[in-house]
N, C-alpha and C positions, 0 to 999 in steps of 0.2 A: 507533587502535581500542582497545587495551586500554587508556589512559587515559581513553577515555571511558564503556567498564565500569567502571574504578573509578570514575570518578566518578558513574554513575548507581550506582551498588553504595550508595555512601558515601550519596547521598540518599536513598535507599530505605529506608534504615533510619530515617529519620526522619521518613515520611508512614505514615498511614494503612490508603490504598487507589491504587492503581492503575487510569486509565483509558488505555488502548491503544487509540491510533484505526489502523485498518484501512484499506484500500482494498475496497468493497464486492465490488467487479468481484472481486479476486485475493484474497479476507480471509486464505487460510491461507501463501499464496506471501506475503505483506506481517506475516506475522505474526515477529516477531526471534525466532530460537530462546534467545537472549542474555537479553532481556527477560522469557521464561517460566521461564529457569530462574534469576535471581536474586529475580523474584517468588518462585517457587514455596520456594527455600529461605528468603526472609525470611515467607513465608507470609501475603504479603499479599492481600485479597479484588482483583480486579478488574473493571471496567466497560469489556466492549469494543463499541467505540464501530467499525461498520462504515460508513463515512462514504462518502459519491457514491453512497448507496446510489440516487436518481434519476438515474445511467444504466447501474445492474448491473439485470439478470434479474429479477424479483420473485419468483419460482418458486426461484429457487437461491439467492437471498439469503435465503429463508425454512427454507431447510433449513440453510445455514449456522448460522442463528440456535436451531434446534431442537439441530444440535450441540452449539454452543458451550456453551447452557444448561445443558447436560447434565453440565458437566465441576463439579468442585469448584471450589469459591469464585469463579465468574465468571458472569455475567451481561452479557448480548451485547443489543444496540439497534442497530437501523438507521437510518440519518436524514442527512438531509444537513448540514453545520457552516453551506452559507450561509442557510441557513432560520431565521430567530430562534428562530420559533413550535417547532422540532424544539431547537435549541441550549438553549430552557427548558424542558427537561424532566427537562436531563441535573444540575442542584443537587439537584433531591427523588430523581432514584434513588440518587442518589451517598450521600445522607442513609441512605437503605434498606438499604442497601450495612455502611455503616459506623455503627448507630444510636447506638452510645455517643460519639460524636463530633458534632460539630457545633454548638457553643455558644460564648458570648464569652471564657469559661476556656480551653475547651479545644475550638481550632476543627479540624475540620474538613478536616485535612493529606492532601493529592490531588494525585499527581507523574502528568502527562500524557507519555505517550511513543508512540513510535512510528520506522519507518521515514520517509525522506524524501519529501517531498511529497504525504503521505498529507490534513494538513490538519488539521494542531496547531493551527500560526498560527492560520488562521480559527477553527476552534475557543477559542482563548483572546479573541482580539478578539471573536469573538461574546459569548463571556459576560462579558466584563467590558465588554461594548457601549463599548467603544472602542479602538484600535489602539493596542495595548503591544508588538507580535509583529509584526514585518517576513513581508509574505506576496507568496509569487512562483510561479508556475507553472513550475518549476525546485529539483529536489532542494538539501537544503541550504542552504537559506535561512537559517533559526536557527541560529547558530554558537556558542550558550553558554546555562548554566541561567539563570531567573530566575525568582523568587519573587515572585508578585501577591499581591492579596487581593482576594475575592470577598465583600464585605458584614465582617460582623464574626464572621461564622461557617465560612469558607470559607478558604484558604490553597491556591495554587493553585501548584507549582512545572512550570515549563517545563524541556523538555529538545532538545536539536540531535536531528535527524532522526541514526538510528544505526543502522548496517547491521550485519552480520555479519561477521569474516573468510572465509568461503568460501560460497559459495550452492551447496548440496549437489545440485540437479536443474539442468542445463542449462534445464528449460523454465522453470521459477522464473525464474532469471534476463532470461529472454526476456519469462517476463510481465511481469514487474517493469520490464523495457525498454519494453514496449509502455505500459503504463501512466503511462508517464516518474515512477517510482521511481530511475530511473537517469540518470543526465545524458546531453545527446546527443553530448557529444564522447567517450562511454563505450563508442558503438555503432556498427555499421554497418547505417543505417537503414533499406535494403534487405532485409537478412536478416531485421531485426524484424517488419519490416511482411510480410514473405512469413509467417513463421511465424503471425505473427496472425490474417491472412487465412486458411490451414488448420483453423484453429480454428472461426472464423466458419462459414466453408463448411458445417462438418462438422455443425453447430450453429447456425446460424441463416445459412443461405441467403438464403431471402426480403429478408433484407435486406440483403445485397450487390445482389440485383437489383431491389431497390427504390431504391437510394440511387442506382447507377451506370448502369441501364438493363441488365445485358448476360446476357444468357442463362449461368446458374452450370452447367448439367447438365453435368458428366464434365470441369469445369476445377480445376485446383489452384492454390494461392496465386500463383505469378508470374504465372499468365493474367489472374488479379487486377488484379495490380499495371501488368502491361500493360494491360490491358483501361482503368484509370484516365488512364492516358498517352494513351490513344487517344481517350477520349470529351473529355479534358480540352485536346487539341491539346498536349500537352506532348514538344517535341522538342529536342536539343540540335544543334549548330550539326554538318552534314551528314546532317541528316533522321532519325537514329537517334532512337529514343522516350528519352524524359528518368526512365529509372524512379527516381531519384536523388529527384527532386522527384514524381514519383507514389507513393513509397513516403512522403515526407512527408505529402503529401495523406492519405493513407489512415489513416494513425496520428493525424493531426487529428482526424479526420470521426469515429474511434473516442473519442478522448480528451473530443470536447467533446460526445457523444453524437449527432451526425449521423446515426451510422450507425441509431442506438437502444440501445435497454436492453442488454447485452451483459453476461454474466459467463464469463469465463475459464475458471475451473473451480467444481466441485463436493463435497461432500464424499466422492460416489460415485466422480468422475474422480481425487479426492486417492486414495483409496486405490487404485486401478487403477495410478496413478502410482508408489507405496511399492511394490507390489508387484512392479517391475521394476526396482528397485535393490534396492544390498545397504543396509541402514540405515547414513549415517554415525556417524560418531564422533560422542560427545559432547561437549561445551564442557569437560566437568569433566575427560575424558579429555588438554586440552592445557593445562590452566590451571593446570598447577603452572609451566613454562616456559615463559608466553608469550612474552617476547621470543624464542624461540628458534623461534616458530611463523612458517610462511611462508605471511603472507598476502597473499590478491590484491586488489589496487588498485581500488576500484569505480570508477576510472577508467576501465580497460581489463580489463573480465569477456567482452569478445566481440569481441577484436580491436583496433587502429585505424581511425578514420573513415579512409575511401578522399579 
């Protein structure tokens, strides 16, 4: 982990501007507290790029968007990376972004980062419309920087999907689980998908009982989950329901939008959220001895697989 700050550290200093792709559904739980604040001290402009935004909310992705613009030096866009017609749009704002740049002298330097699986890869194969970037439905995919070119005005550097040392909210992490930001030998897929389904309920009912048939009035996440196993015949070997594999189901049906448009949180629920912890530590507050920092393994943020 700290080897791979320094070494986005080390490239940062030698781009431009910064574009940060998101996960539309979770933008501020997918957002690297690591990557704002070596942006913020090398003071570079940013373009954040809220990507899946065709199966987040369009209500809560727009007020996302209203935040984000709101901040110094960052400018926020929704769109999805497999759409060409959305992926051309993102060279002329990047231009707007950064206007003294962008010429055959002097191109145009743009470090893409982000969390994993948010949808770098696609994003860089989209704009250089051909596969330079290994792309997988599976954190961590990209395991090293590399440096493209984008015409003769454009320099484009890639970076490995990079987590934090600690995910400071319990529920982050869960979103980030349900979202599969996290790998699934990371989780216990039961627990995710219960927690997800709360969220759902809470916030968009109709379409739990649109997608699974089953009357939602006065049930909570595991009646969900059961409720999936029952309508799906899913039982394991002496008749008990298989919630193992209905709890898979249901984090699919979410993931690839079955369910529908779905966003996690809000910038209203973000601050509801802050408001019930104490604020963490800062990054600066362990960065004088990181190796002496103990961090946890986004391996295992929620257990072992059963």
């Amino acid at each position: 982990m700290n080897a791979a700050r320094k070494k986005a550290a080390e490239a940062m200093e030698k781009v431009d501007m910064i574009i940060e792709v998101l996960d539309a559904r979770v933008p501020q739980a997918s957002c690297n507290p690591m990557i704002e604040e070596l942006r913020t001290f090398r003071q570079r402009p940013c373009l954040k790029i809220l990507n899946k935004s065709d199966l987040a909310d369009p209500a809560a992705t727009q007020q996302w968007l209203d935040f984000y613009n709101k901040q110094k030096n960052v400018h926020a866009v929704a769109l999805s990376c497999k759409k060409p017609s959305d992926v051309a749009k993102i060279p002329a704002l990047s231009m707007k972004i950064a206007p003294h740049r962008g010429t055959a002298l002097k191109p145009l330097r743009i470090m893409i980062m982000g969390i994993p699986n948010v949808g770098k890869s696609t994003l860089m194969n989209a704009l250089l419309k051909k596969r330079v970037a290994k792309v997988g439905d599976e954190p961590a995919v990209t395991k090293m920087q590399q440096r493209l070119y984008l015409g003769n005005n454009i320099v484009l550097t890639d970076t490995p999907g990079m987590m934090w040392p600690k995910i400071a909210y319990p529920s982050d992490g869960l979103m980030l689980a349900a979202s599969h930001a996290i790998g699934s030998n990371a989780l216990i897929e039961e627990e995710v998908a219960t927690f997800l389904a709360d969220i759902i309920l809470a916030r968009y009912p109709a379409l739990v009982a649109a997608r699974y048939g089953m009357n939602v009035e006065g049930i909570d996440g595991v009646s969900v989950i059961e409720g999936v196993a029952v309508r799906r015949g899913l039982r394991i070997k002496g008749g008990d329901l298989d919630l193992e594999k209905a709890a898979h189901i249901f984090l699919q049906d979410y993931r690839t939008g079955l369910l529908g448009r779905i966003s996690l949180e809000t910038p209203e629920s973000r601050v509801e959220l802050l408001a019930t912890f104490q604020p963490p530590p800062s990054l600066s507050d362990v960065e004088g001895e990181p190796e002496e920092v103990e961090e946890e393994s986004p391996d295992e943020p929620f257990g072992r697989r059963r």
